[in-house]
C-alpha positions in Angstrom: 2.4 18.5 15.7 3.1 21.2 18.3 1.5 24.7 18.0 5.5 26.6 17.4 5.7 23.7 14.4 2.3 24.9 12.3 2.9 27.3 10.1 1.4 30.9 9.5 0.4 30.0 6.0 -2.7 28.7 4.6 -1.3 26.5 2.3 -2.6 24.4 -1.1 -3.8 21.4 1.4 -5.9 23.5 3.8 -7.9 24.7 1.6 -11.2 23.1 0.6 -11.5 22.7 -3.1 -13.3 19.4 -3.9 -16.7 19.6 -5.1 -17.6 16.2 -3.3 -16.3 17.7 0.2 -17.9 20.8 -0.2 -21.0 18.9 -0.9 -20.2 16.4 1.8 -19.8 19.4 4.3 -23.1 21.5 3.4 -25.1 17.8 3.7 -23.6 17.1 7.0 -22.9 20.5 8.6 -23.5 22.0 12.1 -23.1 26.2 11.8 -23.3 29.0 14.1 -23.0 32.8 13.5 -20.3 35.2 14.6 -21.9 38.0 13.1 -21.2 39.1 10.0 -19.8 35.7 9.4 -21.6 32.4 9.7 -19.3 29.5 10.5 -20.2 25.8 8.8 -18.2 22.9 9.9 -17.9 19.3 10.0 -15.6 17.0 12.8 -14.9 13.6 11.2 -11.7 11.2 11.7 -9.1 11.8 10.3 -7.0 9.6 8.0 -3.3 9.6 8.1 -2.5 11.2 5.0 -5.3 14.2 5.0 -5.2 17.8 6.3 -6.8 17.8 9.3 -7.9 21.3 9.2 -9.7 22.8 5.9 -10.9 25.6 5.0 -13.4 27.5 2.7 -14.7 30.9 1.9 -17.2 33.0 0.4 -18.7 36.1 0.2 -22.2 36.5 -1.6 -22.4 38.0 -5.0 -25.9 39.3 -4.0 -24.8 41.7 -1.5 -21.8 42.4 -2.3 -22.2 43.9 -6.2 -18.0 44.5 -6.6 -15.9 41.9 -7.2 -13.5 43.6 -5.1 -15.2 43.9 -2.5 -15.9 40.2 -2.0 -12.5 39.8 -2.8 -11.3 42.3 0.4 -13.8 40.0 2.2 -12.7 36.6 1.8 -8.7 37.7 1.9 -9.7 39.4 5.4 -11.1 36.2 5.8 -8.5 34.2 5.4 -6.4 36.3 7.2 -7.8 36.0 10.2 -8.4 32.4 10.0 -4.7 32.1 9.2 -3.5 34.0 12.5 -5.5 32.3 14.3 -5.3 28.1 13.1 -2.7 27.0 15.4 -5.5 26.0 18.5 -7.8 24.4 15.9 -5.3 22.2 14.4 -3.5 21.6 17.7 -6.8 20.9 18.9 -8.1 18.3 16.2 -4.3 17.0 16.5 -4.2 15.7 19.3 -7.6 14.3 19.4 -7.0 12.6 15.6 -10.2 14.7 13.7 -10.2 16.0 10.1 -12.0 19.3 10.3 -13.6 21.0 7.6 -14.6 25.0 7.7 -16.6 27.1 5.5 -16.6 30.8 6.7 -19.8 32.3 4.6 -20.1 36.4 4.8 -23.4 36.7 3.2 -24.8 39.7 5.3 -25.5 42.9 3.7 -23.6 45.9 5.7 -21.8 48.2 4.2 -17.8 46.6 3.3 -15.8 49.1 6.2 -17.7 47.9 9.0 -17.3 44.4 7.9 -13.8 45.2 7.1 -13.6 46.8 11.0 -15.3 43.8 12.7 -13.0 41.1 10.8 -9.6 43.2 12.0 -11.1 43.0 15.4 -11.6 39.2 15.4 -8.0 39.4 14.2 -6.2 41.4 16.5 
């Protein structure tokens, strides 16, 4: 799959849903921090029929009170995952790996300078 053939979407199959890979992927996990966001990820082999890029995101109900809030979060989020995908799946491509993602914003800083820091990732 070449990088102008991926497209800007974050569709139904990239998205990590399953309660047995979730679990899979917190058991089995490497992370780092890009601050305010930690990263969680797994690099496995990918089978023929599977995604080979998922993702999942969250944003803690304990510091961020507003439902909206963590909403703005994880749709910024996604977002900047989205505009950015086309290495990582080109990447795991051409090297035949499923790789599952889990972006975790569980920080507590005010929302605008999270907000600021994610459209700066983005851009």
């Amino acid at each position: 799959m070449s990088t102008s053939a991926v497209k800007n979407t974050l569709g139904k199959k990239e998205k990590l849903k399953s309660r047995k890979q979730i679990d899979s992927l917190f058991a089995n996990a490497q992370a780092f921090t890009a601050f305010p966001v930690k990263v969680i990820f797994t690099i496995t082999d990918s089978t023929p029929d599977a995604a080979c890029v998922q993702i999942g995101v969250t944003a803690s109900a304990r510091n961020f009170k507003h439902a909206a809030d963590r909403n703005r979060i994880k749709r910024l989020l996604r977002e900047a995952y989205r505009l950015q995908k086309h290495e990582l799946i080109a990447t795991a491509t051409a090297k035949s790996k499923k790789v599952s993602v889990f972006f975790c914003t569980s920080i507590s800083k005010c929302l605008p300078t999270i907000c600021c820091t994610i459209k700066c990732a983005i851009a």
